[in-house]
C-alpha positions in Angstrom: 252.6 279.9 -35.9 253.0 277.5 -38.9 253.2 274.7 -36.9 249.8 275.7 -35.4 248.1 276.3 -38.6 249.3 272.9 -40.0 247.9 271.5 -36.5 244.3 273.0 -37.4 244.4 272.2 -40.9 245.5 268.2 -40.5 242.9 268.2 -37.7 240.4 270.2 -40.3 240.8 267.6 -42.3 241.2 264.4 -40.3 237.3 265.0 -39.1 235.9 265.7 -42.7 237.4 262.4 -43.5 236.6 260.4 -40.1 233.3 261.9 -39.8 231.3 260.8 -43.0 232.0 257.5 -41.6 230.2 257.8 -38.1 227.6 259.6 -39.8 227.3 256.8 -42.3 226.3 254.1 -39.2 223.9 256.5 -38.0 221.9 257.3 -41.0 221.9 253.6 -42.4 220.6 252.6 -38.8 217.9 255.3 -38.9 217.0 254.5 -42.4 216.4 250.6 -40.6 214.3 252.4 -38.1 212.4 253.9 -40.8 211.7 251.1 -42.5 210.8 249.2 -39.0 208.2 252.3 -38.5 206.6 252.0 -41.9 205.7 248.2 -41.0 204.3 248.9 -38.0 201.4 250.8 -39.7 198.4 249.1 -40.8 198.6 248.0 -44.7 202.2 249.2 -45.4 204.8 246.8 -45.7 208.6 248.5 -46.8 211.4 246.2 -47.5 215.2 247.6 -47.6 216.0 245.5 -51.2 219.5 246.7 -51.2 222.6 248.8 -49.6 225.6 249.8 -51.6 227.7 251.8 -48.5 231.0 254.3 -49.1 233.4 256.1 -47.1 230.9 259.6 -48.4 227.5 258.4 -49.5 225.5 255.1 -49.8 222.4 254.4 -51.9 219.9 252.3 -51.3 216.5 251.0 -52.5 213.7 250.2 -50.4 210.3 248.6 -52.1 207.3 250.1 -50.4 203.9 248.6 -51.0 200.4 248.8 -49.5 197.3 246.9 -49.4 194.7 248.7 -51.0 191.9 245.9 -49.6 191.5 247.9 -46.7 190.2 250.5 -48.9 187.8 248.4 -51.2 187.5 244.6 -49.8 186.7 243.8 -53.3 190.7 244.3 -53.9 191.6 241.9 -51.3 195.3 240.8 -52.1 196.1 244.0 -53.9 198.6 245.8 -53.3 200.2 249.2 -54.8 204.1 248.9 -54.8 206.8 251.5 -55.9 210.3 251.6 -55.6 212.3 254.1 -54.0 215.9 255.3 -54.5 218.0 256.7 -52.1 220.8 258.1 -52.6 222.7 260.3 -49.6 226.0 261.9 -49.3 227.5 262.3 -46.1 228.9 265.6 -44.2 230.7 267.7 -42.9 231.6 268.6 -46.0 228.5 268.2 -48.6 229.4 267.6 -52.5 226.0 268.4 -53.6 223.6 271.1 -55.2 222.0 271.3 -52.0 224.5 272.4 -50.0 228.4 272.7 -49.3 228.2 271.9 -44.7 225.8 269.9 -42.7 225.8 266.2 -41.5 223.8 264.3 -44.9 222.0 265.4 -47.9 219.8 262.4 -49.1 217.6 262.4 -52.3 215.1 260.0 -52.0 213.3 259.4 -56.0 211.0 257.4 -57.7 212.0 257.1 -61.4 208.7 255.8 -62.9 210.2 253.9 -65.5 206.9 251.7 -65.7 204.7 255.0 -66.0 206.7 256.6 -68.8 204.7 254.3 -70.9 201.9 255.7 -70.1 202.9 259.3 -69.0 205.2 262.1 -70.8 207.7 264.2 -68.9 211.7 265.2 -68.6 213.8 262.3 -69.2 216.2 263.9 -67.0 214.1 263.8 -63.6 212.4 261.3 -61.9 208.6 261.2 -61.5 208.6 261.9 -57.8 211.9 263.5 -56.2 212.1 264.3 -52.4 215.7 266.2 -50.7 216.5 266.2 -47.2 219.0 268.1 -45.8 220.4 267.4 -42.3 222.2 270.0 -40.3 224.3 270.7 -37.9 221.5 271.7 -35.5 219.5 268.7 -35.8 217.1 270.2 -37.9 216.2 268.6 -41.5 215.5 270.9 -44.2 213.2 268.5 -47.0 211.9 269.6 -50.8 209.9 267.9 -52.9 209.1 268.0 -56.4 206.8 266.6 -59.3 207.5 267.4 -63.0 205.1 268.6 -65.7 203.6 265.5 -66.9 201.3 264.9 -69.9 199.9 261.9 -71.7 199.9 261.1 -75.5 196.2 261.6 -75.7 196.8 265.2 -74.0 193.8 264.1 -71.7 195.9 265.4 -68.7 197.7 268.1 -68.6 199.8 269.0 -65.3 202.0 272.0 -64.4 204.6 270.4 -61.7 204.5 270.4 -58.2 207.4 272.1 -56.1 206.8 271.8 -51.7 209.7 272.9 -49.0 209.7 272.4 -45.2 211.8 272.1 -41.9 211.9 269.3 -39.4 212.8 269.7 -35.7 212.5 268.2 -33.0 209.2 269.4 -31.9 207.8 270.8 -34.9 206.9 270.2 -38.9 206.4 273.2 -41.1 206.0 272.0 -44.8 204.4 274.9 -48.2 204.0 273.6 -51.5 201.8 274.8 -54.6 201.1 273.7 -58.4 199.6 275.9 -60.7 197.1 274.0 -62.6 196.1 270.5 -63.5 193.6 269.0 -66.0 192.0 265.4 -66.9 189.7 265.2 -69.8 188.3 262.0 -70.3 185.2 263.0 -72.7 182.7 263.2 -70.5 183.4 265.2 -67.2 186.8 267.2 -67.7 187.8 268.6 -64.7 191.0 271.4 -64.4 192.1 273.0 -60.8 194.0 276.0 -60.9 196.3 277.5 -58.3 196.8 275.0 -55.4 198.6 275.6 -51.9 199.0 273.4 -49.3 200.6 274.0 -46.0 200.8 271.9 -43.1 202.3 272.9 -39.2 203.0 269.9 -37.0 203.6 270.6 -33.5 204.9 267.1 -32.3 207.7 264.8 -32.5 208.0 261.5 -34.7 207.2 259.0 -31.5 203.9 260.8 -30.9 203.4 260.9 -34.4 203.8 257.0 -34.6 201.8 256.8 -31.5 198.3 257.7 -32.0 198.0 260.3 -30.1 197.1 263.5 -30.5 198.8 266.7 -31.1 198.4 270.3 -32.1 198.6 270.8 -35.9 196.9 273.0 -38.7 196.7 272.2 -42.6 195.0 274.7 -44.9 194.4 273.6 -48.6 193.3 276.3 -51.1 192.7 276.0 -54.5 191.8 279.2 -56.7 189.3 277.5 -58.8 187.7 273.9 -59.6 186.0 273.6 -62.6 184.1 270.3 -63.0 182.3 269.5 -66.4 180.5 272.5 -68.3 178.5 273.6 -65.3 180.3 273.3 -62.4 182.5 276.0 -60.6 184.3 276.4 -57.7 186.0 280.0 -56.9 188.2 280.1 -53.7 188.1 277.1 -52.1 189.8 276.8 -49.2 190.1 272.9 -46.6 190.9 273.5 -43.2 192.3 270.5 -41.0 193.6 270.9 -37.1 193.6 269.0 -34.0 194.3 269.5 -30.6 195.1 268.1 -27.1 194.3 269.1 -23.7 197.0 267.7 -22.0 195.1 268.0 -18.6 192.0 266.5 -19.2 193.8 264.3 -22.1 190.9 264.6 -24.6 191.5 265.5 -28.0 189.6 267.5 -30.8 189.5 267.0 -34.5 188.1 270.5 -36.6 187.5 269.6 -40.8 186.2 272.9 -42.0 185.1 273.7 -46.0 185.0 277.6 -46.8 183.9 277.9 -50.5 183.5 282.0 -52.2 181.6 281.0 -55.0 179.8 277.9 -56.2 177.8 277.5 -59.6 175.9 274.6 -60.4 174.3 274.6 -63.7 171.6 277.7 -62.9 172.1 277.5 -59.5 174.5 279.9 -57.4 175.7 280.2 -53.8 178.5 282.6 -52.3 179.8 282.3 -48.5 179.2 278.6 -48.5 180.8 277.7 -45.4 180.5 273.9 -43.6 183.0 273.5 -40.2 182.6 270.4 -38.2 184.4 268.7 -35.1 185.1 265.7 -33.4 185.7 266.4 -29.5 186.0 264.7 -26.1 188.4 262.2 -27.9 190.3 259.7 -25.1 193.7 260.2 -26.4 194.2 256.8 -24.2 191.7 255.2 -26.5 193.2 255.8 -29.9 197.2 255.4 -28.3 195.5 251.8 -27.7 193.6 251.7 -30.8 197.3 252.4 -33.0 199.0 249.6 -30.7 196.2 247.0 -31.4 196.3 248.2 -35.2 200.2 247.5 -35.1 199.5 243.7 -34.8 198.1 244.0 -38.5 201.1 245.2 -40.4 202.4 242.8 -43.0 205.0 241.6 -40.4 201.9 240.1 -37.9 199.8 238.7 -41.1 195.7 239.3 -40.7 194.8 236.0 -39.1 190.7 234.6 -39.6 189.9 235.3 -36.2 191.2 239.5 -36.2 187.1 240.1 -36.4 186.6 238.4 -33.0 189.9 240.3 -31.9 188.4 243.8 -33.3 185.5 243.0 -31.2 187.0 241.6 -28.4 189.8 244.9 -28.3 186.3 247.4 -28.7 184.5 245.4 -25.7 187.7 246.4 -23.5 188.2 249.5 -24.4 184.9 251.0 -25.8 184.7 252.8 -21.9 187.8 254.6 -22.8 185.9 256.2 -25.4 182.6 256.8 -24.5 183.4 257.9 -20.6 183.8 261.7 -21.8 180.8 261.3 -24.3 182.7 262.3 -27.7 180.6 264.5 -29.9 180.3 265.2 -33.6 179.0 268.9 -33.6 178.8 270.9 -37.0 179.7 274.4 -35.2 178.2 276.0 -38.8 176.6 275.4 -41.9 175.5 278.3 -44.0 175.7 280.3 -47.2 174.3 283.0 -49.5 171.9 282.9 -52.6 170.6 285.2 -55.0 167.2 285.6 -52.9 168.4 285.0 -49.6 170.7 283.3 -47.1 170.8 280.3 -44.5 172.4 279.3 -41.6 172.3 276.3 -39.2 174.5 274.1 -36.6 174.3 270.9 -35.1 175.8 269.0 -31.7 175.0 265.3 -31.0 176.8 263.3 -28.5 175.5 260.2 -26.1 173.4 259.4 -22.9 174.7 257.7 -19.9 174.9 254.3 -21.6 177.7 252.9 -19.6 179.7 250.1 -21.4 177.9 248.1 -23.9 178.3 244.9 -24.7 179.9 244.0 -28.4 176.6 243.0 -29.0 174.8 246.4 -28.6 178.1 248.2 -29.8 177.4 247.1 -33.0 173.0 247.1 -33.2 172.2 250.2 -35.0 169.0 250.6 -32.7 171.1 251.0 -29.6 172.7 253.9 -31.0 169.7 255.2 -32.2 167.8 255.4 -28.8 171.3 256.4 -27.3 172.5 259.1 -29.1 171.1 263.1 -28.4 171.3 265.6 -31.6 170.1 269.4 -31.2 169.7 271.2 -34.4 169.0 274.7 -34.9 168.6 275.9 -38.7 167.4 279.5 -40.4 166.2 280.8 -43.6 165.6 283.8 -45.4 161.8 284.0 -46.5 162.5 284.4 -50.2 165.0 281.9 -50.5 162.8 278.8 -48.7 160.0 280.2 -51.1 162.0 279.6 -54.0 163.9 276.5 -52.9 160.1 275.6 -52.4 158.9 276.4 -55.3 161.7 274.8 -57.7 160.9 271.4 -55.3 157.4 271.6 -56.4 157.7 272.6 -60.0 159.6 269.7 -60.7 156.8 267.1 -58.7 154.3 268.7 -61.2 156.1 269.3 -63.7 155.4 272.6 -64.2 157.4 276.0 -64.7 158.2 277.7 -61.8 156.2 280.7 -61.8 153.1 278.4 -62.7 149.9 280.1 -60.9 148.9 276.4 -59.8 152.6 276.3 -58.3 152.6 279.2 -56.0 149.4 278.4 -54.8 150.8 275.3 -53.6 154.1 276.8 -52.1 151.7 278.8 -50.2 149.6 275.6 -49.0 153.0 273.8 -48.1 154.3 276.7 -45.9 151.2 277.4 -44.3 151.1 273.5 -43.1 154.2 273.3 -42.0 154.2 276.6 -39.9 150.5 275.0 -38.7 152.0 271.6 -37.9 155.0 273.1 -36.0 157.7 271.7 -38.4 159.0 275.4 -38.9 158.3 278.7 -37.3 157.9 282.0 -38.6 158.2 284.2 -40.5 160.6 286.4 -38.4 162.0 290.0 -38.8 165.5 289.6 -38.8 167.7 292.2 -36.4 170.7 292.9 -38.9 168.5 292.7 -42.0 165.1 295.0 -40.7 163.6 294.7 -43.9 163.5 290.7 -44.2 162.1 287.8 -42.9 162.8 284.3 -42.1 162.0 281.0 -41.2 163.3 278.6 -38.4 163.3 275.4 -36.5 165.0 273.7 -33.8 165.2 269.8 -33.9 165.9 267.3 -30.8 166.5 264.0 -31.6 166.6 261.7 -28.4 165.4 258.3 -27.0 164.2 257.4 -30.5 162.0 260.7 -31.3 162.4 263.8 -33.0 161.2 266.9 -31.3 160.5 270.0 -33.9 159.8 273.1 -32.1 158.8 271.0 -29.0 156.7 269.0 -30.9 157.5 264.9 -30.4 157.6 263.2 -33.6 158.0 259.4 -32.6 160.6 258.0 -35.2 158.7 254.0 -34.3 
């Protein structure tokens, strides 16, 4: 029996000591990979500096930089650059504070050492610190985490960030929240309070890197966004998803704003809501698009002639695209006032234009006569009044219960309703006791139709 145990113990600890080692060679070869994948995408450019290896951990440091021209030409050249240290210890057994078993725990920080003479925080933590945690399941736990920071001038003030999520194979879950931060720079101070984020993935890293598309949510809330003295945001709330029909392979791209309350200086609005899409997407297109924008990474420099390559890659592909006629659609757009509410939506997509040539891919006009939008849009009588009226007041510049003022709100409205730009008023079916306006808008072959009315745009 004793000989057994001592069997199972030398064995025990024969693989915690072989085993960091062929863990080592896979994370440092991974961690290449990494680096490989960051240079394949358009403006980044990562660098692996140094590699200090042991029998139980490494650390390394990789500069990452990234071309902020392709933001603003105007900072052609530029570039933003930070250096990041990573430091990993290898399993079975884990001497860390994240965890005694699994196969690595890295910490990947910046230390900021240039901002701190700008910016205030701990001495003892870096500016920007991110854990991962690999298991024995091939899942990877990560947490990230931003101190409090402030500045001498106490013109910002921020409470720390803290975020935790779980890599598999398939999937990305990832939470985090701060609790407030504020920037006062004299004239428009602005302080958010209570954010969230949280983000669901449903892909793997190679169709991540790929360009295509993939099932995935991300919500972004924020209690409240105050902006100067009279500007107020209550419950804001971002939501970003995307999809693909792996039959048809088209993809869909929702952005959708859902704001409680909004004040702006007298004015207030509750139920603001704004959700748009981008649909009929040809995944093929944009898997071709991410290949083609892998020849500018800093490894395949930008050349003189990548415009004529741009071109020449749209003029091959554009069919890709437009075959399925993509739309832009805002599914709804409405919201709440004191004296009344509105609602509206909008679809546009293209005719049967075939492939264009580079030339009329880029003319303006082309798109113009090519391109259908329907609009439909609603409004309570009292609030068009008033929207009306403040409009007018300020041409005349007159109060806004000025006699001469409603008489002219009256004038405008009576036009308009004459001329077929709106119709109305209307008794509404869930609100028996009001009324409201309306109009429905075609835009096609280079006129605008109101209420079957052509209004010729030439």
């Amino acid at each position: 029996m004793k000989k057994i145990l001592a069997v199972l113990v030398f064995t025990l600890v024969a693989a915690c000591l072989v085993a960091p080692k062929f863990i080592a060679s896979i994370h440092q070869a991974k961690l290449v990979e990494i680096v490989e994948n960051i240079n394949k995408s358009a403006g980044y450019s990562a660098t692996l500096i140094s590699s200090n290896t042991a029998w139980f951990g490494s650390e390394n440091k990789v500069q990452v930089s990234y071309d902020i021209g392709l933001v603003d030409p105007s900072l052609q050249g530029k570039k933003l650059e930070t250096e990041l240290l990573i430091v990993t210890h290898y399993g079975p057994l884990l001497f860390s504070r994240q965890g005694l078993m699994g196969l690595f725990a890295t910490d990947v920080s910046i230390t900021g050492e240039k901002q701190r003479a700008l910016l205030s925080w701990d001495e003892s933590q870096p500016l920007y610190q991110l854990v991962v945690i690999g298991g024995f399941s091939g899942n990877i736990k990560v947490a990230d985490s931003i101190p409090a920071i402030s500045n001498p001038a106490d013109t910002i003030q921020f409470s720390g960030y803290s975020g935790q999520g779980e890599l598999s194979a398939k999937e990305f879950a990832y939470q985090g929240t701060f609790d407030q931060l504020s920037l006062v720079d004299g004239f428009t101070p602005i302080k958010a309070e209570n954010f969230a984020v949280s983000i669901e993935l449903n892909t793997d890293l190679a169709t991540l890197m790929s360009g295509s598309f993939y099932e995935s949510t991300s919500d972004f809330n924020l209690d409240k966004l105050t902006v100067g003295n009279n500007t107020e945001l209550a419950g804001l709330n971002i939501e970003v998803g995307s999809e693909l029909d792996k039959d048809t392979q088209l993809g869909k791209v929702t952005l959708d704003y859902y704001i409680d309350n909004v004040i702006f200086a007298e004015t207030k609005v509750s139920d603001l809501t704004l959700m748009t899409e981008l649909t009929n997407l040809s995944n093929t297109f944009f898997m071709n698009l991410q290949k083609f924008s892998n020849n500018f990474s800093p490894s395949n420099p930008l050349k003189e002639n990548n415009y004529e390559k741009l071109v020449a890659f749209m003029q091959d592909h554009v069919d890709e695209l437009l075959s399925n006629k993509p739309e832009f659609n805002i599914t709804k757009f409405s919201g709440s006032f004191p004296e009344g509410d509105f609602t509206s939506n909008l679809t546009s997509s293209f005719a049967d234009i075939g492939t264009p040539t580079a030339e009329e891919f880029l003319s303006l006009d082309f798109w113009r006569y090519n391109t259908i939008t329907k609009a439909h849009f609603e409004i309570d009588e009292p609030l068009l009044k008033d929207l009306t009226e403040q409009f007018i007041a300020n041409k005349m510049r007159a109060p806004k219960n000025a006699p001469q003022v409603k008489q002219q709100v009256q004038k405008l409205l009576f036009s308009l309703v004459a001329a077929g730009i709106i119709q109305g008023p209307q008794k509404t079916v869930i609100k028996s006791d009001t009324y409201f306006y309306s109009s429905d808008l075609l835009f096609e072959k280079g006129q605008t139709i109101v209420n079957g009315t052509p209004l010729p745009l030439m």
